[in-house]
C-alpha positions in Angstrom: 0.0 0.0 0.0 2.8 2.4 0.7 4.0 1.6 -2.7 0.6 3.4 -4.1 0.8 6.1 -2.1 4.3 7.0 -2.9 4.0 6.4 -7.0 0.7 8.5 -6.7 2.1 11.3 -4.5 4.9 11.6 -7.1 2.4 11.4 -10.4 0.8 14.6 -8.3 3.6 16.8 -7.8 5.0 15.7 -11.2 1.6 16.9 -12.7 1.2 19.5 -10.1 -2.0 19.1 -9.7 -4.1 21.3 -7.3 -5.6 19.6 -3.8 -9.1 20.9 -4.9 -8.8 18.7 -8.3 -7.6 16.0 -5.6 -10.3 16.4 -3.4 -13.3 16.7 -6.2 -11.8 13.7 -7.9 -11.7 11.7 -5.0 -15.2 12.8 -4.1 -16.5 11.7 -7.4 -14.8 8.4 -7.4 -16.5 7.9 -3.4 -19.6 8.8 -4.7 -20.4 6.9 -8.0 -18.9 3.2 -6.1 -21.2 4.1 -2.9 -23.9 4.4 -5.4 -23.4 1.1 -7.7 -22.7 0.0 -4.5 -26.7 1.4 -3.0 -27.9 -0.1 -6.3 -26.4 -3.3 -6.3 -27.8 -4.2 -2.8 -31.2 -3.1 -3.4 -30.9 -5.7 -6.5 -29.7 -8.6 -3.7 -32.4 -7.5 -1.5 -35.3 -7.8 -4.0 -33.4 -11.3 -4.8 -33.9 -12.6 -1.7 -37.4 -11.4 -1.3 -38.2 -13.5 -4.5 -36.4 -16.5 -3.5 -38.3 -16.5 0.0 -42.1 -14.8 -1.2 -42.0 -16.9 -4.4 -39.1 -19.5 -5.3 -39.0 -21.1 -1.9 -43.1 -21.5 -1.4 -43.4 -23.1 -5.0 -40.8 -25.7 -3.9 -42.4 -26.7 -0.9 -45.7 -26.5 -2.0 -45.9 -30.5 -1.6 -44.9 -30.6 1.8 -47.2 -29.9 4.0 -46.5 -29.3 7.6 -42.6 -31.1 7.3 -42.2 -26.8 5.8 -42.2 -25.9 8.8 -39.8 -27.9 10.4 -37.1 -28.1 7.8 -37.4 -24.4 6.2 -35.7 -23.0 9.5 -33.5 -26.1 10.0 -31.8 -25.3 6.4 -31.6 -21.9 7.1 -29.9 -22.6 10.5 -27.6 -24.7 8.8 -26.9 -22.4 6.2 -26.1 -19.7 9.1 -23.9 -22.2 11.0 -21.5 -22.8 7.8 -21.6 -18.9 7.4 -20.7 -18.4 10.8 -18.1 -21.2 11.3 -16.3 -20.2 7.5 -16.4 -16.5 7.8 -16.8 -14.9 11.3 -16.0 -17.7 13.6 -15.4 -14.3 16.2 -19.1 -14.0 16.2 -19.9 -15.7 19.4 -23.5 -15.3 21.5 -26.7 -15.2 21.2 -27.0 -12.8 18.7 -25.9 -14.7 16.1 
């Protein structure tokens, strides 16, 4: 990282470029990922929304009352592999 910030302090003064170009560039480039970023999660939340309002009710139309025992026995299993793989810190019952 100190690599980056030494070739791009030296691009700036080679350029000379002023510290209000600096800061309105870096302000644009903040703002346009933060919004892909706002856009690209509302697409992942109306994806989950379809998988559990339409995808996952179609699939277990056939099972009766069994639904409601194994729906929230996946999804604890899913969470448990989340949790061991990826934030095994996460401890408690807020998990």
């Amino acid at each position: 990282m100190n690599a980056l910030s030494n070739a791009s302090r030296r691009l700036l003064d080679r350029w000379q470029v002023p510290p209000d170009v600096v800061l309105m560039t870096t302000a644009l480039v903040v703002g346009l990922t933060t919004g892909i970023g706002a856009v690209i999660f509302r697409y992942l939340i109306r994806g989950v929304e379809w998988i559990g309002y339409d995808l996952l009710p179609t699939l277990t139309a056939g099972w009766g009352r069994a639904y409601v025992v194994f729906v929230p026995a996946i999804g604890g299993l899913l969470v448990g592999l989340l949790v061991y793989n990826f934030a095994r810190e996460a401890k408690g019952h807020g998990v």
